[in-house]
N, C-alpha and C positions, 0 to 999 in steps of 0.2 A: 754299256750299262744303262744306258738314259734309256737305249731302243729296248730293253727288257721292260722297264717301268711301263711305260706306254704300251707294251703288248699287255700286263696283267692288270693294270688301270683299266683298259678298254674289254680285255675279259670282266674284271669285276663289275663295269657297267654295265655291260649286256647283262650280266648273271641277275644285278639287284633287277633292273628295269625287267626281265623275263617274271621271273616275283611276282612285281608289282602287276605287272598283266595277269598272272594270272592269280593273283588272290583279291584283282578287282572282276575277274568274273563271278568268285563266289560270295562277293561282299552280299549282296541281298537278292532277296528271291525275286521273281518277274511281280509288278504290282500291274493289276487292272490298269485300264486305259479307262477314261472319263468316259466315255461313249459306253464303257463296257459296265459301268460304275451306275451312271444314270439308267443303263437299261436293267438293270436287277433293280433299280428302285420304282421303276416305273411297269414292274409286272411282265417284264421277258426274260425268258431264261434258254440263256445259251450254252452253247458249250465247241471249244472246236479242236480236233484232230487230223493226226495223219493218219491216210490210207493205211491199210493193214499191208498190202500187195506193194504201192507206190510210194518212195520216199520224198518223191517231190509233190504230191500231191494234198494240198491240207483243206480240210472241210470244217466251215461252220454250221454249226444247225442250232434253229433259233426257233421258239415256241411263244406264239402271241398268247399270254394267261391275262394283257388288259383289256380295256374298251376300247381299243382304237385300232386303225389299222394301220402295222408299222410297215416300213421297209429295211432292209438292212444285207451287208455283203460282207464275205469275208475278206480279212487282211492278213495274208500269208507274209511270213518272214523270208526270207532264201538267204543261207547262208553262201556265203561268194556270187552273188549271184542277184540283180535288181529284186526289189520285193513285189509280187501281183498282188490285185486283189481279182475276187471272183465276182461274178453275176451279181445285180442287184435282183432280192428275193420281196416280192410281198405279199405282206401276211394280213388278213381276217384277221379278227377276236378269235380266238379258240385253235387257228391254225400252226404247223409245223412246217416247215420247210429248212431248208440246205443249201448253199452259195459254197463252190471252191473254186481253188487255183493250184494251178502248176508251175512248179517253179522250172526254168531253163534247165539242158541237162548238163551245164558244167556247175550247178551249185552242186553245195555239198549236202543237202538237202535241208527240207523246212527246220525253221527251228524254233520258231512258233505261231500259233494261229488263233487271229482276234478278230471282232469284225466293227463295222461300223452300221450304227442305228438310225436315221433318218425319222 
């Protein structure tokens, strides 16, 4: 009788603790990264994606609209798998440019793509 207890005790655990994982994945949406915060304020507008073809593949591309000349690379997520970042890109006033990464081929692929501003 006790060994039954401890079997549905230990299911019930698992079951609340499984929950709890996963309704802290939907607790709040993904917020901007500081780097990503101060570049919309200071006149760069990015944006970054996965390949349409490659799931490990994510690209940021970033548009200099200030006066200065920025640099900046993307920072891929990799789900299972270490996170890359890509090439450092630099940019002119008025220029466009793109920095990506690949993520290894046992991740489960990107799972999101940010970049960092210099």
């Amino acid at each position: 009788m006790n060994r039954g207890k401890n079997i549905v005790t230990a299911a019930l655990t698992a079951t609340v603790s499984a929950l709890a994982l996963t309704a802290a994945g939907f607790a709040a949406p993904a917020q901007a990264t500081p780097s990503e915060t101060a570049a919309a304020a200071a006149g760069v507008d990015c944006d970054g994606w996965v390949h349409n073809n490659n799931p490990d593949h994510g690209i940021a591309g970033c548009s200099n609209d200030s006066g200065r000349t920025i640099t900046f690379r993307a920072e891929i997520v990799c789900g299972r798998a270490p996170d890359v970042s890509g090439q450092w890109v630099t940019l002119a006033p008025g220029q466009y440019g793109e920095s990506s990464g690949v993520c290894a081929f046992y991740s489960s692929g990107v799972g999101r793509v940010g970049w960092t501003i210099q």
